[in-house]
Structures are given as structure tokens and as C-alpha cells.
C-alpha positions as CSV (number, residue, x, y, z in Angstrom):
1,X,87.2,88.0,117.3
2,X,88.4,88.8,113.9
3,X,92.3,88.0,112.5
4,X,93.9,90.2,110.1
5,X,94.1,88.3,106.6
6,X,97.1,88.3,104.3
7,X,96.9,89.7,101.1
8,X,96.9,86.6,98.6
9,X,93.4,86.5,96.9
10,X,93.7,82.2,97.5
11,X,95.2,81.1,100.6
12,X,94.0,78.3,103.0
13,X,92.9,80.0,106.4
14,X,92.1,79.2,109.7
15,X,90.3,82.8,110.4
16,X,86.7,81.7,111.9
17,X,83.7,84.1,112.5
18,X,80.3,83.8,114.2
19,X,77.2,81.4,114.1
20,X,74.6,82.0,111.8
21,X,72.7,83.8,114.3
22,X,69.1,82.4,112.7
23,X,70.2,79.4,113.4
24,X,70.6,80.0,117.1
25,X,68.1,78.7,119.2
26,X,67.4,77.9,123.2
27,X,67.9,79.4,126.5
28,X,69.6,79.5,129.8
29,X,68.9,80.6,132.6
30,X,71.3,83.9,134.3
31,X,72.9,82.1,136.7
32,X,73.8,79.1,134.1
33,X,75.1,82.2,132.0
34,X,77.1,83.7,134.5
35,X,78.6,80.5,135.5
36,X,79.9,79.9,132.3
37,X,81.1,83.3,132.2
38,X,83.3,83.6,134.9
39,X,85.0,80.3,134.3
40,X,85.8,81.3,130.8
41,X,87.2,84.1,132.0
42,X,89.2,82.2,134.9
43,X,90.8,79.6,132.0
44,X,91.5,82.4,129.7
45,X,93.6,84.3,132.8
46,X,95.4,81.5,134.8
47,X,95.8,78.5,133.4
48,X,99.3,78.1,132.5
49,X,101.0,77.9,129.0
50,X,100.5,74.1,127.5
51,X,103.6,71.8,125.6
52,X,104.1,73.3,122.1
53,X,101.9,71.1,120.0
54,X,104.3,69.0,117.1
55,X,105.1,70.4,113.7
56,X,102.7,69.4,111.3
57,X,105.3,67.5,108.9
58,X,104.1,63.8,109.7
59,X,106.0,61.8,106.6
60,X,108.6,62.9,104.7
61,X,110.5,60.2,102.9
62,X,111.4,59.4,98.8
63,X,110.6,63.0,97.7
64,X,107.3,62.5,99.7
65,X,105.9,64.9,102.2
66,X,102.4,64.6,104.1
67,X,101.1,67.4,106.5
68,X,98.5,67.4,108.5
69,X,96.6,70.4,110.4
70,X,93.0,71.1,112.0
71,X,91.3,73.1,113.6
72,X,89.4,73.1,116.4
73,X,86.6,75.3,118.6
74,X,83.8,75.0,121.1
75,X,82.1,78.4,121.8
76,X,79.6,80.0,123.9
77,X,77.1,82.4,122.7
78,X,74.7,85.0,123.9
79,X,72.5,87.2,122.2
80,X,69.9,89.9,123.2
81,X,67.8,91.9,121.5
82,X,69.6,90.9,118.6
83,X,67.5,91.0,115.2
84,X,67.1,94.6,114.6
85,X,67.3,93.7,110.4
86,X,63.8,96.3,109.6
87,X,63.0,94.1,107.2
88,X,61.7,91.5,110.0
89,X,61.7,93.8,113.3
90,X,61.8,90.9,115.4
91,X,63.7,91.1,118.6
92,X,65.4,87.5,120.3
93,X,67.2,86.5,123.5
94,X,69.0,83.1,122.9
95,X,72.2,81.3,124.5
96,X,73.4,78.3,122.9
97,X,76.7,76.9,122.1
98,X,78.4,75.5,119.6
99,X,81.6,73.9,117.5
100,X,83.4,74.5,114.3
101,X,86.5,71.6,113.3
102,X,88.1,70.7,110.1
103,X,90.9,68.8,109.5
104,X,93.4,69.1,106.0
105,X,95.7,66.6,104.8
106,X,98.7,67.8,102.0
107,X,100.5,66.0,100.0
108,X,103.7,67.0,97.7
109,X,106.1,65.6,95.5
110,X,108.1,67.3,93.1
111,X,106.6,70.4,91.7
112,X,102.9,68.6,92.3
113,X,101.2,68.9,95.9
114,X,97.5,68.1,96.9
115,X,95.1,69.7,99.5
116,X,92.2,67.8,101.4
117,X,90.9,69.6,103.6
118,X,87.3,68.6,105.2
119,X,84.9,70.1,107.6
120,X,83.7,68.2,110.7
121,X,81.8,70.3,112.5
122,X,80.2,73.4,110.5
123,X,81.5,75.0,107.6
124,X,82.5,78.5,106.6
125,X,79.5,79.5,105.3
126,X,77.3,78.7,109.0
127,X,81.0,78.5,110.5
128,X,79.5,76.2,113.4
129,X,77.1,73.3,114.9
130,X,75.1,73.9,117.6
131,X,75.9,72.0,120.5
132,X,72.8,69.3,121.7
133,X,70.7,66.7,120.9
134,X,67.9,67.7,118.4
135,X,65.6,64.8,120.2
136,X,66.0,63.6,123.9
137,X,66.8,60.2,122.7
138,X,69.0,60.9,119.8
139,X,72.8,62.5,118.9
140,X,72.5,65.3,116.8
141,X,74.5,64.2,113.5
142,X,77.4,66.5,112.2
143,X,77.3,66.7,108.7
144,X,81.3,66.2,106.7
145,X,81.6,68.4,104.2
146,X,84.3,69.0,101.9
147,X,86.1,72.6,102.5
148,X,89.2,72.6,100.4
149,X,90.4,70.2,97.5
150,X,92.7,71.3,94.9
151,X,96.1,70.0,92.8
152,X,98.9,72.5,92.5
153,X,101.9,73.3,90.2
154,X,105.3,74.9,91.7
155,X,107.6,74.9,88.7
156,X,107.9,77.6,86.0
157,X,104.7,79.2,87.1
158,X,102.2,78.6,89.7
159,X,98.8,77.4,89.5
160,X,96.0,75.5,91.5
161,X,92.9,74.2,90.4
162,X,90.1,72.7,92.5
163,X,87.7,74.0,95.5
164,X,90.1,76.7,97.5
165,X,89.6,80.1,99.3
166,X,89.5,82.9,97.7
167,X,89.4,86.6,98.1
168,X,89.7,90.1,97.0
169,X,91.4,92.6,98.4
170,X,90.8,92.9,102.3
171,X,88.5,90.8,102.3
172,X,85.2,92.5,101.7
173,X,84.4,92.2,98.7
174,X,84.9,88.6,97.8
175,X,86.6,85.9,100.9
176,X,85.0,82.4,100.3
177,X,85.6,78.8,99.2
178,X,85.2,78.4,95.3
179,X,86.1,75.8,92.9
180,X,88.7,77.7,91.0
181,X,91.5,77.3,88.8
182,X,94.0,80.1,89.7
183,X,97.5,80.7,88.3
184,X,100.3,83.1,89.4
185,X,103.4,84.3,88.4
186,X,106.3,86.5,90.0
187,X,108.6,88.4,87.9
188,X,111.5,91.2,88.6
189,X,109.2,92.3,92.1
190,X,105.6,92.1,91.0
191,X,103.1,88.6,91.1
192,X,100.7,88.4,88.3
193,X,97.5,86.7,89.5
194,X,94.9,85.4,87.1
195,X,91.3,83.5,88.3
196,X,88.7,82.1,87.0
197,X,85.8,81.1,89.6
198,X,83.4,78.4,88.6
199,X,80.0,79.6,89.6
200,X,76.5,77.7,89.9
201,X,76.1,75.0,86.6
202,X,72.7,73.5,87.3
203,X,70.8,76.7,88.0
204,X,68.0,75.7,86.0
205,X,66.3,78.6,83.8
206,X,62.4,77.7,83.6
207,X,62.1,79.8,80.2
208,X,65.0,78.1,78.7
209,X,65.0,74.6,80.2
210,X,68.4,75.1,80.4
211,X,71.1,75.6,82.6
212,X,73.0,79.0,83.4
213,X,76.5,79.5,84.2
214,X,77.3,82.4,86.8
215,X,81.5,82.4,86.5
216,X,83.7,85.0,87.6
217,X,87.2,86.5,86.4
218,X,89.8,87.7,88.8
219,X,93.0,89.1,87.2
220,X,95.1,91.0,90.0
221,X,98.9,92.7,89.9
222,X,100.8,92.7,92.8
223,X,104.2,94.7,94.2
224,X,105.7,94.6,97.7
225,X,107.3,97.8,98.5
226,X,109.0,98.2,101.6
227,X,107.1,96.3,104.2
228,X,103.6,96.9,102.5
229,X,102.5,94.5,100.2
230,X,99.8,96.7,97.4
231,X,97.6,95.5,94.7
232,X,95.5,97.0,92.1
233,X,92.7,94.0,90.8
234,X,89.9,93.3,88.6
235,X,87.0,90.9,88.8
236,X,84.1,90.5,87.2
237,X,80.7,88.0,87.0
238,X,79.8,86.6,83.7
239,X,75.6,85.6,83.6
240,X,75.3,83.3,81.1
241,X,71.2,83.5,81.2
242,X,69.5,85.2,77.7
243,X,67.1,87.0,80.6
244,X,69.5,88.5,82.8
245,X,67.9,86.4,85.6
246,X,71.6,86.4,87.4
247,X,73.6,89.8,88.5
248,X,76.8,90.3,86.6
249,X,79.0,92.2,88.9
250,X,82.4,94.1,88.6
251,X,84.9,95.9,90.4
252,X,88.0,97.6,90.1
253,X,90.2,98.0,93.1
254,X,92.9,99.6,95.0
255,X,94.3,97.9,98.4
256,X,97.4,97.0,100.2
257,X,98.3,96.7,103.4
258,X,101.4,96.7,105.3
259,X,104.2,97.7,108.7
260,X,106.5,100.6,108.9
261,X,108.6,101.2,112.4
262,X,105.6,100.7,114.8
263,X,102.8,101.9,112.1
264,X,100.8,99.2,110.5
265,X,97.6,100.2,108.1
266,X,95.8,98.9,105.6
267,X,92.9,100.1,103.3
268,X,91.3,99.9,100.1
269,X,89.3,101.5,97.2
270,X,87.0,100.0,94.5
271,X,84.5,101.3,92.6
272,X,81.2,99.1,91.4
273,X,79.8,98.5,88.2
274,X,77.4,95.7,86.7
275,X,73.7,95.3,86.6
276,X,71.6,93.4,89.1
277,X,69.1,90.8,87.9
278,X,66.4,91.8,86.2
279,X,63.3,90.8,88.0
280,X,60.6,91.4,85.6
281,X,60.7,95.1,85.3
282,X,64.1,95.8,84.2
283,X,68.0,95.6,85.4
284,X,69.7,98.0,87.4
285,X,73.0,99.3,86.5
286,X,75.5,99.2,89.6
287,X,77.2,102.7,90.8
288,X,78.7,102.1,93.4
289,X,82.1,102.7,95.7
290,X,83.7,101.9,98.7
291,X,86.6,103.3,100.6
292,X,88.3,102.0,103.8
293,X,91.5,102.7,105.9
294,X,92.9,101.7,109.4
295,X,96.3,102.2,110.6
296,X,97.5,101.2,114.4
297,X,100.7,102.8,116.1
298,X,102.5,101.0,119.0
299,X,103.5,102.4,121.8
300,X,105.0,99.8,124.0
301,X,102.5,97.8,125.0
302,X,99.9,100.4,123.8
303,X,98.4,100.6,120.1
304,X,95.8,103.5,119.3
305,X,94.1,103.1,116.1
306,X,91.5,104.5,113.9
307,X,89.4,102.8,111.8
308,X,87.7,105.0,108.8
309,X,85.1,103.5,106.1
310,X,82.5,104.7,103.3
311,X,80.2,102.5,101.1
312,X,78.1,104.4,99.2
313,X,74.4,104.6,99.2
314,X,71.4,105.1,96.6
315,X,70.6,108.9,96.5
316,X,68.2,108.0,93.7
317,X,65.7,105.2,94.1
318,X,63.1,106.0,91.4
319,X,66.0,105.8,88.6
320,X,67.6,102.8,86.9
321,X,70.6,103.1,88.8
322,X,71.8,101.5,92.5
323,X,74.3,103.2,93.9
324,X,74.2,100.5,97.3
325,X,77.4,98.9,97.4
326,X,76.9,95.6,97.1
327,X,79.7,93.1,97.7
328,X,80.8,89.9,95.1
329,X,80.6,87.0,97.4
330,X,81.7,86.0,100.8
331,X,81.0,84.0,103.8
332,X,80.8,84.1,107.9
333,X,84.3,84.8,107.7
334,X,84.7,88.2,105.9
335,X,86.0,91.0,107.3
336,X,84.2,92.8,109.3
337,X,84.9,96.0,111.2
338,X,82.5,95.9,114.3
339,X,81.3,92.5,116.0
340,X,78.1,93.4,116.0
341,X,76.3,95.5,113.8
342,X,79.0,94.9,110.4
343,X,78.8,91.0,111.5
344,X,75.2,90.6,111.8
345,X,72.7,92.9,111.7
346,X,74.4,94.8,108.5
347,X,76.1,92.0,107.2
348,X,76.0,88.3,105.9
349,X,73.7,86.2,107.3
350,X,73.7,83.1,104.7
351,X,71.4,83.9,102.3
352,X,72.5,85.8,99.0
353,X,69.8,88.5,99.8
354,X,72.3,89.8,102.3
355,X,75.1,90.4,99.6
356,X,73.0,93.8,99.4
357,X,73.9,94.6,103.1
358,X,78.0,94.7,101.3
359,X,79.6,93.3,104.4
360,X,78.4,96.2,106.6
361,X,79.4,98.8,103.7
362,X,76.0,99.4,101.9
363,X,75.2,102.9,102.3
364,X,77.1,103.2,105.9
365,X,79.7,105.7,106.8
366,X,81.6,105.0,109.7
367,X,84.6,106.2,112.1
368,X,85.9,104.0,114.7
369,X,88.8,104.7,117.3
370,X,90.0,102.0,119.2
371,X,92.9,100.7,121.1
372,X,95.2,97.3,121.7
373,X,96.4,96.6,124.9
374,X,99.1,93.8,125.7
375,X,99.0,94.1,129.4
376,X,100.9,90.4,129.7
377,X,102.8,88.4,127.4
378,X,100.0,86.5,126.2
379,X,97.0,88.8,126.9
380,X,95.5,91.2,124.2
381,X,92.8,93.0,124.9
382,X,91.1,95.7,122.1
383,X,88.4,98.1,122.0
384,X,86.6,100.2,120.3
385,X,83.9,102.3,119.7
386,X,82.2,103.2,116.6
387,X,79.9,106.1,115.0
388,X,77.6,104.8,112.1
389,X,76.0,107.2,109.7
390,X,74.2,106.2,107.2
391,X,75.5,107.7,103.7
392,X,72.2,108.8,102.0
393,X,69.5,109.4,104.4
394,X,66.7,107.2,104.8
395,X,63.2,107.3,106.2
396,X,63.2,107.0,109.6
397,X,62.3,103.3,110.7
398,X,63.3,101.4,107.0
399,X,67.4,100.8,107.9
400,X,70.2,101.7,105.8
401,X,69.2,100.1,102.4
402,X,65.1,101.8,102.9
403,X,63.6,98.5,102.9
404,X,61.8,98.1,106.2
405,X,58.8,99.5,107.3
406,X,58.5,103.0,107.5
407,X,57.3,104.9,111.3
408,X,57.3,108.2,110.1
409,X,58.3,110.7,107.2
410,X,60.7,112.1,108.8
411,X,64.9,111.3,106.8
412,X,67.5,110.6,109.1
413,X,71.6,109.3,108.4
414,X,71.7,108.0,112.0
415,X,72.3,104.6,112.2
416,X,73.6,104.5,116.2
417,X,76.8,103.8,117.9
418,X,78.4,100.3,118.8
419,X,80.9,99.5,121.7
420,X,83.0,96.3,121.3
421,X,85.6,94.8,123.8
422,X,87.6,91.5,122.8
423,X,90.1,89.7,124.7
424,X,92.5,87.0,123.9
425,X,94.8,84.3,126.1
426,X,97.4,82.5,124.3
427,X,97.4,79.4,126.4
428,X,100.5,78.1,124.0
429,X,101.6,78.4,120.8
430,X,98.6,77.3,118.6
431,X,95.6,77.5,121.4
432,X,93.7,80.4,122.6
433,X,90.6,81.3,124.9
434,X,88.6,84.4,123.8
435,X,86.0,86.4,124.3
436,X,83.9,88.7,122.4
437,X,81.4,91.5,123.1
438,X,79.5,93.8,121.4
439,X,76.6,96.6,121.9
440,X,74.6,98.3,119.5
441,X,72.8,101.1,120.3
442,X,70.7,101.7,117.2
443,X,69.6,105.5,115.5
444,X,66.7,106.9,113.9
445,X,67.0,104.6,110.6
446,X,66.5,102.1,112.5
447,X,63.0,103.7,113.9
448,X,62.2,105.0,117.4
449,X,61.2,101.7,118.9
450,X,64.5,99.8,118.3
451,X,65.9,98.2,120.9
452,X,69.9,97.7,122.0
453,X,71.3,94.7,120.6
454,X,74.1,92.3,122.7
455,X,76.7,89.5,121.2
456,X,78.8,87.9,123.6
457,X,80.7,84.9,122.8
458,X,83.3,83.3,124.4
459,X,85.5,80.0,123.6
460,X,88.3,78.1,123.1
461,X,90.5,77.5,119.9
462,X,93.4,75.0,118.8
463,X,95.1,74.8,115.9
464,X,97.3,72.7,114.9
């Protein structure tokens, strides 16, 4: 189930998302399944709030504060009928399960303070470790990696440099962990934000025998107004290749996000521009745009919503233009506005080819009413359903970006309908069960012999 992100473009998180589904693999048997079901579903209604765990202050003496905080989850997973990507057509029925931990240590003295933050189990870009033993003899191994590691400044200005999350905007375009040096300053209501993103050094150009840089700008200006916070931002990729091997990407954007009374919205605007790589017959140039909005209203223990959302789409494929919105970077835990089809089969999947699919935006119109339920104190329950056009036609059986195989010659905008249904239990203050379900029932883009597609997952998290 997906959290709601604040608005800082680099702030440590704990938001988690889903398992690389092609890494998923094994089966279980119904009953198994079921099993596992049911008692999910009995600890996520009756077991009884836990202690509240301790603050995470664990030495403070001498001008000398430590903190420490984790995060921990285990997770079961179910998938059917679940690769409808045209591009491979295959179909899959797996179960498996799986973990995602990290811990993070800070340090701070003075105006200076240190992050360490590592990864124990997974990482935010496969966001977990299947659970099992990769021989019946053996353990399998969890890799340590490092998530977060940065030095910060709190005096005259701000600034942080080192490996630390960042993001644009709501989180679509650009929400990932990058070695970065940011710097930010606040002054008479506004926050001035400017970042520059180290990008891959040792991506070897064969024609040049040397390395190219791929580095990114982000300069953003921030005002809170009332209880919205709104931001209007620029970033850009620089490619330092002489053959355009590497994209250079760039946006401009509008977003904010914010409560009034019982209203709470958010949504953004950017437009697109850049090239794409040239590939041996030329670069595209990038026109592109994306628009997005949600707002929820509460009603007691009630909220109706409405979720709206446009990325454009190429009306002009034989031209030296793209008009797919593509977005900048971003990982398993971007935003994402449906579980199944804007998490998965339209989104990223962990390799950079999927940066096409724009985090579910690429060529997909979309609107999406839903509802929040708070039927206990700690219950939350949400659904939703969701129409999914796509915003240029395509031939029938290629999918919204026209790259699959053709079944026809026949154009259609269909791209189906989803139903998701998420749940919550907020066993105490920092630990939660959930559960998470979505159905995709694809259209004619997607071709005539495209099967329903299922995600269920459901787990338990603590934080601490």
C-alpha cells in the first residue's frame, strides 16, 4: 500500500513498494494460500495494540546526539496472470514471500550531523528478498548494501552532501537514492533548493575509450501558503558523451500539495523536453507533459476522493519527435496511482527501459474515484476503481507505448479498468499489518487475448 510523501525533494523515508515481480518465483498450493490469508487477516483485526516502542534518541550527552531507527517487513505475495507487458506476452501464477529491513544510525553535533543508513534485507530499487533457501542445503545470503550516507550543515544555510533520497515533485518524476550534494535556504516564507545529482562515472564509451558523466541539476523554489505547501522546479540531465549515447532529459514543473478544513489535494504539472539517446539513427527530441490532481473530503469517518491524471502520448511516430512522457529516474517506491497496473505492468520494473513506461503516465489517461473508510480507530480501509484510456490510440494488441506485437489493424485508446482494495491495522504506534489487492481487467491495446491480472500482498511492518 502506498504512503503519501512530503514535499521536500531530499528527505529520508520509510515509504516501501512492491517486489520486483521478475524476480518472483515458486508456488503454493490453494489451501497453503488461503491459510496464510485468513490468518493475516485475523492478526490485522484482533490482535490488540502493542507497548509504544522507545524514542529513537539513544545518546545524548556533551553536545552529542545518536539516533537510531529501522525498518522492518515480511510480506506475502500472490500474483496471477500477471505479465501482460506486450512486449513479452507472457502470462505467470507465482506466490512467494519476502523481506525488506534497513537500519540508520545519525549522528549530530553542533551545526554538523551524519546519516548511515544501510540496507539488510533488499533495497529500494528490488525493495525486498525473497524468503527461502536457494539450495536445500544452504541459507540464502542477504546482501548489505549501503542506502543512505551523507554529512550535513544546519547553520547559515543548509546543505547535505553524500548518497540521500531524492525527488521531484510528487514523486513521479524523479524519487530515488542518489549521491548528491544539495543545499537549501529559507528566507522571508520561501525555501530555495538547489541539487546537483552525481550520475554514472565509469560508463565506459567504446568510441572514445573514455568515460561519460550522466549528472543532473535540480534548482526548486518553495512557499507554504496556508496549509498547502507549492513549488515550481527545474531539473535537467547533462550527457557528457561526444555521441549522444546518453538521454539528456528536462523538465519544468508545477506541484504542491496541501489540507484545508476537511479537503486535502495535491497535483502537479510539468512539461518535457530533452532528447533521447541516439541509437545510430538519430536522437529524438522530447515533447512531452503530464498533468495530475487528487483531492479527498472527510466526512466523519468517510473520505470520497477522485483521482485525475494525463501523460501524454506520441501522435506522431514517423517524426523526430516523442511525445511519450517519460520520467527522470525513480525506484520501487515512486508514486504510483493504482497497485496494479501503474506499479507493475505500466510502471518500473528495474531496468532503465521501463523509464519509458513514465511511472504509469506514458501515453495513459486516467480517472479514478475512490473512498477511505476509518470504520475503527486503527482500521483504514480504501478503494478504488479506475478507467484507463490510453491518450493516442494504438494498434490493437501493441500496449500503450505501440511496441508489442500487433493482432490486428484495428486503433483502440482502451487500456481496461482496475479495482484495488487496501487495508490497514495499526497494531501500535509504529507497526502495522496490511493488505493489498488489485485486478486488472485489460482493453483492446492490450489485444483480445489478454488475460485479467491479480496482486495480492499482505504483511507486516515496524518501524522504529
Amino acid at each position: 500500500m502506498r504512503r503519501v510523501h512530503r514535499s521536500e525533494e531530499f528527505r529520508p523515508t520509510r515509504r516501501v513498494g512492491k517486489q520486483a515481480f521478475a524476480r518472483a518465483s515458486g508456488r503454493l498450493g490453494a489451501v497453503s494460500w488461503t491459510a496464510a490469508l485468513v490468518c493475516m487477516v485475523c492478526v490485522s483485526v484482533l490482535v490488540p495494540a502493542a507497548p509504544v516502542l522507545a524514542q529513537a534518541v539513544v545518546h545524548k550527552a556533551d553536545d552529542l546526539e545518536l539516533t537510531l531507527s529501522g525498518f522492518a517487513r515480511v510480506r506475502g505475495n500472490r500474483y496471477e496472470s500477471f505479465d501482460l507487458n506486450p512486449e513479452t506476452r507472457a502470462d505467470a501464477a507465482r506466490t512467494f514471500y519476502d523481506a525488506r529491513a534497513y537500519l540508520t544510525l545519525g549522528a549530530r553535533r553542533g551545526d554538523f550531523g551524519a546519516v548511515f543508513s544501510i540496507d539488510l534485507a533488499g533495497n529500494d530499487f528490488n525493495d525486498g528478498i525473497q524468503l527461502g533457501n536457494d539450495d536445500p542445503a544452504l541459507v540464502r545470503r542477504f546482501e548489505l548494501d549501503v542506502r543512505h550516507l551523507w554529512i550535513e550543515y544546519d547553520g547559515l544555510f543548509n546543505a547535505r552532501l553524500g548518497r540521500q533520497p531524492g525527488r521531484f515533485g510528487n514523486s513521479i518524476i524523479a524519487h530515488v537514492n542518489r549521491d548528491a550534494f544539495r543545499a537549501w535556504k529559507a528566507f522571508d516564507g520561501w525555501l530555495a533548493n538547489a541539487s546537483l545529482i552525481k550520475g554514472g562515472e565509469t560508463l565506459e564509451n567504446p568510441p572514445t575509450g573514455e568515460d561519460d558523466d550522466l549528472d543532473a541539476l535540480l534548482l526548486s523554489l518553495q512557499r507554504q501558503v496556508g496549509g498547502g505547501t507549492f513549488k515550481i522546479e527545474w531539473t535537467r540531465q547533462f550527457d557528457s558523451s561526444p555521441n549522444e549515447r546518453l538521454p539528456e532529459k528536462e523538465y519544468f514543473g508545477l506541484n504542491g500539495r496541501g489540507v484545508a478544513d476537511e479537503l486535502s489535494y495535491a497535483f502537479e504539472l510539468a512539461l518535457q523536453r530533452g532528447r533521447t539517446p541516439d541509437t545510430g539513427s538519430g536522437a529524438l527530441e522530447y515533447e512531452a507533459n503530464l498533468a495530475y490532481g487528487e483531492a479527498h473530503y472527510r466526512l466523519g469517518s468517510v473520505e470520497p476522493g477522485l483521482r485525475l491524471g494525463r501523460g501524454s502520448g506520441d501522435d506522431d511516430p514517423t517524426d523526430d519527435k516523442l511525445g511519450d512522457f517519460a520520467v527522470l529516474f525513480v525506484d520501487e517506491t515512486h508514486f504510483a496511482y493504482t497497485n496494479l497496473f501503474a506499479d507493475d505492468i505500466h510502471g518500473w520494473d528495474g531496468t532503465s527501459a521501463s523509464l519509458a513506461r513514465g511511472a504509469g503516465f506514458a501515453n495513459v489517461t486516467f480517472v479514478q474515484p475512490r473512498v477511505r473508510l476509518h470504520p475503527r480507530p486503527r482500521l483504514t480501509v480504501e478503494g478504488s476503481v479506475t478507467r484507463l484510456w490510453a491518450t493516442e490510440e494504438r494498434v490493437v494488441g501493441t500496449g500503450p507505448l505501440g511496441r508489442g506485437v500487433a493482432t490486428g489493424t484495428e486503433t483502440s485508446r482502451d487500456l481496461g479498468v482496475e479495482l484495488d482494495l487496501n487495508g490497514t491495522y495499526q497494531l501500535e504506534a509504529k507497526t502495522r499489518a496490511f493488505a493489498t489487492l488489485g485486478w486488472f481487467d485489460p482493453g483492446e491495446v492490450f489485444g483480445a487475448d489478454a488475460e485479467s491480472a491479480l496482486k495480492l500482498e499482505i504483511g507486516l511492518e515496524l518501524a522504529f
